[in-house]
C-alpha positions in Angstrom: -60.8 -94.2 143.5 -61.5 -90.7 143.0 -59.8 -88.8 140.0 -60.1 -85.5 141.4 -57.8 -82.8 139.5 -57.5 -79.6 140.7 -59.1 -76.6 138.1 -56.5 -73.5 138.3 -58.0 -69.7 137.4 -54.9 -68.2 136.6 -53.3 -68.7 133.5 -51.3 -71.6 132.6 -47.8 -69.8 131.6 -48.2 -68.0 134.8 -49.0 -71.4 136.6 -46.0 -73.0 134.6 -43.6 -70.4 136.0 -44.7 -70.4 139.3 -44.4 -74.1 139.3 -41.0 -73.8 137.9 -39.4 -71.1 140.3 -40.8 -72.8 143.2 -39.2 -76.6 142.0 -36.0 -75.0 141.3 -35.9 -73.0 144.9 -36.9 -76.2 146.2 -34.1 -78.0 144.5 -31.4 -75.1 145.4 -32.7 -75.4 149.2 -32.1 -79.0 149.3 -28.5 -78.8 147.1 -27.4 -76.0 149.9 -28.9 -78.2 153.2 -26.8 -81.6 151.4 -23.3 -79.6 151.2 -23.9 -77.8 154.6 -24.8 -81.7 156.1 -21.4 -82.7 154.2 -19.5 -79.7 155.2 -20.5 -80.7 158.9 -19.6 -84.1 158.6 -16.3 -83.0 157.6 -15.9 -80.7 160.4 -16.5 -83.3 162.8 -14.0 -85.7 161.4 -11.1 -83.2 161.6 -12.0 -82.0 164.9 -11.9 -85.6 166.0 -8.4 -86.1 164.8 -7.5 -82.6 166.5 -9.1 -83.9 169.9 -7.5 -87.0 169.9 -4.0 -84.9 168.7 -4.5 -83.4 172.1 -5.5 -86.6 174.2 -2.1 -88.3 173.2 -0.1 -85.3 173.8 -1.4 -84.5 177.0 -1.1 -88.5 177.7 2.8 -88.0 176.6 3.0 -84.9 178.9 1.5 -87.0 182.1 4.4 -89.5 181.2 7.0 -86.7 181.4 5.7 -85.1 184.2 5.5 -88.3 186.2 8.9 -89.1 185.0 10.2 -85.7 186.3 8.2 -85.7 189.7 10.2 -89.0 190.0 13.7 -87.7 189.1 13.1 -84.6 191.3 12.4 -87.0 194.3 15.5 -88.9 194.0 17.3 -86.0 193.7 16.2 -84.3 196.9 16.5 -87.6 198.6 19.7 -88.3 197.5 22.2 -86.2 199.2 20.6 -86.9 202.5 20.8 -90.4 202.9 
């Protein structure tokens, strides 16, 4: 097993800041990518509850239509018989 550790020219405190900013950038990306993943998880679920808003009330508007289509046809067959 090889114990190789990698020898740095700059500085240290310059290394140490470096090191710092790029963990914390790293950190803020990764904080930012988990709210917008739960952010779109929650978009989804509302527009799943809108979309099947819609399917029943178009299902409820078939019924009514049928129901009309069916008055209408006894209607006009009614006063010729």
């Amino acid at each position: 097993m090889s114990t190789d550790v990698k020898q740095y020219r700059s500085p240290t405190r310059k290394l140490l800041r470096f090191f710092e900013r790029s963990r914390d950038k790293w950190k803020a990306k990764c904080l930012e990518a988990k709210l917008r993943v739960k952010r779109l998880h929650t978009k989804v679920a509302d527009l799943q509850v809108s979309r099947e808003r819609w399917k029943e009330e178009v299902r409820q508007l078939r019924v009514e239509l049928a129901q009309a289509r069916e008055e209408r046809k006894k209607q006009e067959a009614g006063p010729a018989a």
